[in-house]
C-alpha positions as CSV (number, residue, x, y, z in Angstrom):
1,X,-79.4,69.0,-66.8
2,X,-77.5,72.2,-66.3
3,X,-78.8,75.3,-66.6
4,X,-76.3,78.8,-67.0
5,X,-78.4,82.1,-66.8
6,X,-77.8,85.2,-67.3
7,X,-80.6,86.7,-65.3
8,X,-79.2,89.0,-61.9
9,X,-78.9,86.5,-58.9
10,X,-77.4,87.7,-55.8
11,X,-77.6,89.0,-52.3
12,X,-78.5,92.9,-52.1
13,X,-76.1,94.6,-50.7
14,X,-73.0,92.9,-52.5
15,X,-74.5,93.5,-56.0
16,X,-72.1,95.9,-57.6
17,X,-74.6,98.1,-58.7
18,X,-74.3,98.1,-62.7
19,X,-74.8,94.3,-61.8
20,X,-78.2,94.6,-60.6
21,X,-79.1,97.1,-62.8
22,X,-77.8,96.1,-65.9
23,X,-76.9,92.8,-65.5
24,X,-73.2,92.9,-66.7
25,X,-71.0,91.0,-64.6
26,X,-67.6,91.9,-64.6
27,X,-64.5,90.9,-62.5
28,X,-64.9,94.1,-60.9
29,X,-68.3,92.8,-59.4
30,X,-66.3,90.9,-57.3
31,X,-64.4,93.6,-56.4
32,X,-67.1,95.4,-55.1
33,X,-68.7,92.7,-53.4
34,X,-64.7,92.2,-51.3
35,X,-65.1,95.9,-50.8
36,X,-68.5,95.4,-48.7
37,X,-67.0,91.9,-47.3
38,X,-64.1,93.6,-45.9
39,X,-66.1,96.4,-44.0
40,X,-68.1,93.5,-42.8
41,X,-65.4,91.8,-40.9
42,X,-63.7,95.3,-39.5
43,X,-67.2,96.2,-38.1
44,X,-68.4,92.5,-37.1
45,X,-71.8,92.9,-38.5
46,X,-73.9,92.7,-41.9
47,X,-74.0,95.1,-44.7
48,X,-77.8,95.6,-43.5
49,X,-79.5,95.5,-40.3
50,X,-82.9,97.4,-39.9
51,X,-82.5,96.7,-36.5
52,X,-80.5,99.3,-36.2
53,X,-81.1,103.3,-35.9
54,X,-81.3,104.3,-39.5
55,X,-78.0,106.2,-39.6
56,X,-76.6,102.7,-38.9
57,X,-78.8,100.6,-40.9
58,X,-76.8,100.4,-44.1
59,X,-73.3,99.4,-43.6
60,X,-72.1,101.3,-46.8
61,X,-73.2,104.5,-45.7
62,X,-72.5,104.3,-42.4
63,X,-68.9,103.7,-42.6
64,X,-68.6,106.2,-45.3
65,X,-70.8,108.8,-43.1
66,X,-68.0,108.0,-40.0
67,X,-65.3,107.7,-42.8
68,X,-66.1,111.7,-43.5
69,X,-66.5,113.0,-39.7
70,X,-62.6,111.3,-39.3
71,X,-64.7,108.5,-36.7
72,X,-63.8,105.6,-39.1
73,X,-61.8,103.8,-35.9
74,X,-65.3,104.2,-34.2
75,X,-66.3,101.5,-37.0
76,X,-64.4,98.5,-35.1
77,X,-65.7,95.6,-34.1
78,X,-66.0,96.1,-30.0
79,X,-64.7,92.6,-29.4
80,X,-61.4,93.5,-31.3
81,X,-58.9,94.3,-28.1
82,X,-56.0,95.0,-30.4
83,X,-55.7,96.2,-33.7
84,X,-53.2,98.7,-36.0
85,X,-55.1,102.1,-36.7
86,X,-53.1,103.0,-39.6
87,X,-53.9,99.2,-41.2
88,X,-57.7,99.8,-40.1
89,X,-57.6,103.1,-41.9
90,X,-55.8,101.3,-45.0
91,X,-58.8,98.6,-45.1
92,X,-60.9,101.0,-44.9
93,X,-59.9,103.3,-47.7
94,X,-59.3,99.8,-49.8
95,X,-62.8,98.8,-49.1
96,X,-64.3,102.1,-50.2
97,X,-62.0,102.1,-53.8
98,X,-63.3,98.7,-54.2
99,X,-67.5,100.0,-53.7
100,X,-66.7,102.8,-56.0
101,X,-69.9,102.9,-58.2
102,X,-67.7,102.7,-61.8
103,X,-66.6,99.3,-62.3
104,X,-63.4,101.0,-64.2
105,X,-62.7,103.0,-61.4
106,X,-62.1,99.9,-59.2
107,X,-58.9,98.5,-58.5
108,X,-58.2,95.0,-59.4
109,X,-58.0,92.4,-56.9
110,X,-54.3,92.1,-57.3
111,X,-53.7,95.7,-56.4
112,X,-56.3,95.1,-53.8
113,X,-54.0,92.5,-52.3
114,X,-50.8,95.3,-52.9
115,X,-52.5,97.6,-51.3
116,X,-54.0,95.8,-48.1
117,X,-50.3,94.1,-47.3
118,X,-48.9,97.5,-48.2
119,X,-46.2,97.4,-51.0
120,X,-48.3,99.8,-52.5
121,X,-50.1,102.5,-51.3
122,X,-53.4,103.7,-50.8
123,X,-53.0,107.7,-52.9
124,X,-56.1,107.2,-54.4
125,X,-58.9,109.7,-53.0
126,X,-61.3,107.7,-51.7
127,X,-64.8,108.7,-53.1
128,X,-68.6,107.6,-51.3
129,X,-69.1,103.8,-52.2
130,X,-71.9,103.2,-55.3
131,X,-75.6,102.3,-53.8
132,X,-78.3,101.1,-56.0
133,X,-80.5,104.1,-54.9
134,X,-77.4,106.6,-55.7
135,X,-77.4,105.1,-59.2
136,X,-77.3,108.3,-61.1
137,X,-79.0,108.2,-64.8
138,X,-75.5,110.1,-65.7
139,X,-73.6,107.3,-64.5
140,X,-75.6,104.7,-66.0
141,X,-75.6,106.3,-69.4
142,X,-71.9,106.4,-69.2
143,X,-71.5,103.1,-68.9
144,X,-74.1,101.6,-71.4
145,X,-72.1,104.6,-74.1
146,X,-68.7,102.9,-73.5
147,X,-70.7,99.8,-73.9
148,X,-71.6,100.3,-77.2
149,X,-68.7,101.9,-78.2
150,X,-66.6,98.8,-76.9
151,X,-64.5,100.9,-74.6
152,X,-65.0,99.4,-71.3
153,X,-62.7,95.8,-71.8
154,X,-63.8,94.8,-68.6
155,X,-67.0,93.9,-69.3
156,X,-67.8,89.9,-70.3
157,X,-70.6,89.5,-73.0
158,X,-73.2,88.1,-71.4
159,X,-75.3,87.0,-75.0
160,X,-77.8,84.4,-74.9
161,X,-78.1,81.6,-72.0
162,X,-77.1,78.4,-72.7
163,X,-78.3,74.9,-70.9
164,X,-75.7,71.9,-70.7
165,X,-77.4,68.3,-70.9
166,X,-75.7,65.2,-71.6
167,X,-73.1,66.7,-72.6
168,X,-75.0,69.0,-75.8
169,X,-75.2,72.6,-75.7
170,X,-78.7,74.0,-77.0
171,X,-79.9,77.2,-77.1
172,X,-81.9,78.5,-74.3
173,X,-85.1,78.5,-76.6
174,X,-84.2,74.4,-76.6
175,X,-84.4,74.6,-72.6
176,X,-86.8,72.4,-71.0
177,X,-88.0,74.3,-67.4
């Protein structure tokens, strides 16, 4: 039997966060989770390590702090010998577009892909990438207004859960655990 849910599952710190607060999934979920991705591989390490000084434990807000300061080339992976500044700096700013905390506000992931090979470019200002704990109630009621109003297209519906067996679709109240 197959089961499709629509409870939050995921890995924190790639949840976009009206995702894991909310539970809508949108294409722009994706988005944000490339946006965290991408920072991962120009720095070589996690979106979380609380090994870490705590300035430094939360990948997301340590490359935006060094983003601010004009350090962002200081976010590099050490064991990178060569590497363009100017495309660091673009993956960077692309990154941060695609963490920004409105899912409307992110690009799609084709003009991700135009921006990061550069036939178009980055003019956007940048703003600090969306945390769950930066969640503001202001933002949230935003989105569950446009919600109800139906203004926000790119949200899915994600009604009632629905289980697959032998080729049948019952409701979830028909789901055997």
């Amino acid at each position: 039997m197959t089961h499709i849910s629509t409870r939050v599952a995921g890995t924190i710190g790639y949840l976009a966060p009206e995702y894991a607060m909310l539970g809508h999934l949108t294409e722009k979920t994706d988005v944000f989770a490339f946006g965290v991705v991408a920072l991962e591989i120009l720095t070589g390490r996690p979106n979380s390590d609380p090994s870490l000084a705590e300035e430094k434990a939360y990948l997301l807000e340590w490359a935006w702090n060094m983003y601010e300061d004009n350090r962002e080339i200081e976010l590099i992976d050490s064991t990178l010998s060569e590497f363009n500044k100017e495309e660091v700096r673009r993956i960077i700013q692309v990154a941060f577009l695609c963490t920004r905390t409105s899912p409307t506000a992110r690009p799609s992931m084709s003009k991700v892909v135009a921006l990061l090979s550069g036939d178009t470019d980055v003019n956007t200002e940048v703003s600090r990438p969306g945390y769950l704990v930066d969640w503001k109630f202001n933002d949230v009621n935003d989105l569950l207004s446009r919600i109800a109003q139906g203004s926000d297209p790119t949200l899915y519906s994600l009604g009632s859960s629905t289980s697959m067996e032998s080729g049948a679709m019952l409701p979830s109240s028909q789901c055997l655990s």
